[in-house]
C-alpha positions as CSV (number, residue, x, y, z in Angstrom):
1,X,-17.6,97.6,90.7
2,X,-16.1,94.3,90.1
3,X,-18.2,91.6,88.5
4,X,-18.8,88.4,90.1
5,X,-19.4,84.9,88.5
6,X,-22.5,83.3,89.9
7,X,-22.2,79.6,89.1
8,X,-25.3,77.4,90.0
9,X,-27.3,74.3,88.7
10,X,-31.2,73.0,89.5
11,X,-33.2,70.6,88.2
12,X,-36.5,71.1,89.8
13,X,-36.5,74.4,89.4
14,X,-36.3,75.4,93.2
15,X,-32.6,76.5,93.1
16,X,-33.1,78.0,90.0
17,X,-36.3,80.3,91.8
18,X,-33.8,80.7,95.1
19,X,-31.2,81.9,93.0
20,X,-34.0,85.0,91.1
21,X,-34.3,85.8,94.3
22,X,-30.6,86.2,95.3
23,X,-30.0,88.3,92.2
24,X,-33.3,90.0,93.0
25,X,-32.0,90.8,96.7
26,X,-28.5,91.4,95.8
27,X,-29.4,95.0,94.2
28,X,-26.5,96.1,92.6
29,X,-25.8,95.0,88.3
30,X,-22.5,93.2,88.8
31,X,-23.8,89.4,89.0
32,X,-23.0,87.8,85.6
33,X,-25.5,84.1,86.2
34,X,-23.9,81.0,84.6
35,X,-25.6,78.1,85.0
36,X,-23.7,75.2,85.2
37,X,-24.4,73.1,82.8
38,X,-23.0,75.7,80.2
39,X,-20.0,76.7,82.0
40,X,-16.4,75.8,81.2
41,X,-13.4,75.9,82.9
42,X,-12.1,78.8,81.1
43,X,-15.7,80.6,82.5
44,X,-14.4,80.7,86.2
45,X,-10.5,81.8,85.5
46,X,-12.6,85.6,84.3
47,X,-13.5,85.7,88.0
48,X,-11.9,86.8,91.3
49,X,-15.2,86.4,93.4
50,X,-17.1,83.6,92.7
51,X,-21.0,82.4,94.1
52,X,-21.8,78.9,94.1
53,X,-25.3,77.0,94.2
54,X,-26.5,73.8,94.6
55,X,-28.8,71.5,95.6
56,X,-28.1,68.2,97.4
57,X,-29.7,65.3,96.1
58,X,-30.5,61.9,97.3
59,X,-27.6,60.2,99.2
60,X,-25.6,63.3,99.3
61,X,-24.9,63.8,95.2
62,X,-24.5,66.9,93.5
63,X,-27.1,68.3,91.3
64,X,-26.7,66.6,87.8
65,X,-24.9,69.3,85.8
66,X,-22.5,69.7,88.9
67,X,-21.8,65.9,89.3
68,X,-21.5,66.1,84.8
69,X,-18.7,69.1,85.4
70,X,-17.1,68.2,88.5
71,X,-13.8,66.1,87.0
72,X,-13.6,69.9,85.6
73,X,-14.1,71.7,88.7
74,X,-11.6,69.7,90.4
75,X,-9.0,71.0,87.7
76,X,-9.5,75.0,88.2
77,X,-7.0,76.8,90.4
78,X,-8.8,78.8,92.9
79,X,-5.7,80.8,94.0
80,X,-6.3,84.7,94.6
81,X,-10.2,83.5,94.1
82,X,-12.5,84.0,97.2
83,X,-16.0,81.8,96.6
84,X,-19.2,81.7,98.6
85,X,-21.3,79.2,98.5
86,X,-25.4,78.5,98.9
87,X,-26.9,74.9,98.7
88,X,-30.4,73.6,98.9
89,X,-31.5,70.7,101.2
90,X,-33.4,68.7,103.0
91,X,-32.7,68.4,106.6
92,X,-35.9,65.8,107.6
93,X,-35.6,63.2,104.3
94,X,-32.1,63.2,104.4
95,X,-30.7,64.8,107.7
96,X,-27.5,62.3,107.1
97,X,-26.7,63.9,104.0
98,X,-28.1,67.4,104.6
99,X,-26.3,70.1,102.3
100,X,-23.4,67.8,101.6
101,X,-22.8,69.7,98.3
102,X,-22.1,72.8,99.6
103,X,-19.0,71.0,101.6
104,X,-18.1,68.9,98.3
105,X,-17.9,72.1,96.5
106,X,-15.8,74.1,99.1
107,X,-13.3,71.2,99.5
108,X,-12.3,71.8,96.0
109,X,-12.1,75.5,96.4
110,X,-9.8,75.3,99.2
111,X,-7.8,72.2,97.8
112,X,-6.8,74.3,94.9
113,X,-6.0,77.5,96.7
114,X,-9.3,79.5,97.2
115,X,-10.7,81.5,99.9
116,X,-14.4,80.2,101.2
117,X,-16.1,83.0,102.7
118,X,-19.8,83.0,103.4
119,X,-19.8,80.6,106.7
120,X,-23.5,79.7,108.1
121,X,-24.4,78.8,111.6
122,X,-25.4,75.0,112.3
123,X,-27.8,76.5,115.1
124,X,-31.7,76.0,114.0
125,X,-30.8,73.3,111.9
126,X,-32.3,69.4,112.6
127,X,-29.7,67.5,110.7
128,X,-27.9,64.4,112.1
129,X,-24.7,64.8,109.3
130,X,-23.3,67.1,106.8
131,X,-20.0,67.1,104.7
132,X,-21.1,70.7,104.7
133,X,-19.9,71.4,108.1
134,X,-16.6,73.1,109.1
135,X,-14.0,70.3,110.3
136,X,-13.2,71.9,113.4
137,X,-15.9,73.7,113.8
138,X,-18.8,71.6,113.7
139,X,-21.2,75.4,114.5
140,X,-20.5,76.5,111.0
141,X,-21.7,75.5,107.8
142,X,-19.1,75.9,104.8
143,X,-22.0,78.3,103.7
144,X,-25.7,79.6,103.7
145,X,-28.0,76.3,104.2
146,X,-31.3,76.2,103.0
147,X,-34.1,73.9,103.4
148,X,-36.7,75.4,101.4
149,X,-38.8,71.9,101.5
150,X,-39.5,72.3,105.2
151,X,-38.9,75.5,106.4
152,X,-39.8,77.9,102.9
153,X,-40.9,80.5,105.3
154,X,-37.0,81.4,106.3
155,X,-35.5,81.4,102.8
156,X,-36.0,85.0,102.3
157,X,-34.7,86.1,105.7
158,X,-31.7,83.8,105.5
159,X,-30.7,84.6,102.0
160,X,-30.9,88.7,102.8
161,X,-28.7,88.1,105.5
162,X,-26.1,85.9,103.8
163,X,-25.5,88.7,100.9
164,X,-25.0,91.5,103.5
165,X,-22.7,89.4,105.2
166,X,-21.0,88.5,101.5
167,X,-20.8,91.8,100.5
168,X,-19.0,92.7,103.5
169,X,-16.7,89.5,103.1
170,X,-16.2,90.2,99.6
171,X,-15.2,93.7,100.3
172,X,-13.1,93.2,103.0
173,X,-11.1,90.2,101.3
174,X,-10.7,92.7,98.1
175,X,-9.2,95.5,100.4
176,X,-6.8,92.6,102.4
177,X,-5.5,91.6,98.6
């Protein structure tokens, strides 16, 4: 079973919960958790499947240790790499920025040669922007949205069903390789 890298940074605390739980729900050993304030560059080149996680903070930043390694992140080539992505938001304080990390992140993938898999459906959401949207397909997040500040009670059902359909996207993009 290949291992994947599961890069993530929190400051509150919450993404750091949401991402216990993924691990928790994810059920099989081969997550190796990095967070990213002590990750390198040299950390993601061991990986061919990568997870992401962020929160989205304030006017649409990144989480601090992201924003701190981001002039890095820009830098790694993503080639042959396929990366899925989970960020935290808040869809009523800041529906114009809602997510926005999760796009910021998968820009960069793609930019240097990655494979984003892991797309979310807009539908449910009350949001009036996100960077984190598809451009051209504004139904699609780049991937799994939560808003755990206003709608906690669907965390848990929408992170089960983002791994399934990971684990399938993983799988299918290491058999296409």
């Amino acid at each position: 079973m290949e291992e994947i890298g599961l890069f993530y940074g929190s400051d509150t605390g919450i993404t750091d919960d949401i991402t216990k739980d993924l691990v928790a729900f994810w059920e099989e050993n081969n997550l190796n958790v990095i967070e990213i304030g002590d990750a390198n560059v040299s950390d993601f080149n061991k990986y061919e499947q990568l997870i992401l996680g962020l929160p989205t903070w304030y006017d649409g930043d990144l989480q601090s240790d992201w924003e701190d390694f981001f002039d890095d992140f820009k830098t790694i080539d993503f080639t042959n790499k396929t990366v899925a992505i989970y960020g935290l938001g808040d869809q009523i304080g800041y529906g114009e920025f809602f997510v926005d990390g999760i796009g910021i992140l998968a820009k960069v993938v793609i930019e240097n040669g990655g494979k984003v898999i892991g797309y979310w459906p807009t539908e449910g959401y009350t949001y009036t922007e996100s960077v984190a949207t598809i451009e051209d397909n504004e139904a699609l997040f780049y991937g799994l949205a939560l808003d755990h500040d206003n709608e906690s009670q669907l965390t848990d059902e929408r992170l089960k069903t983002w791994i399934a359909q990971i684990k399938s996207e993983f799988k299918q993009m290491k058999i296409a390789s």
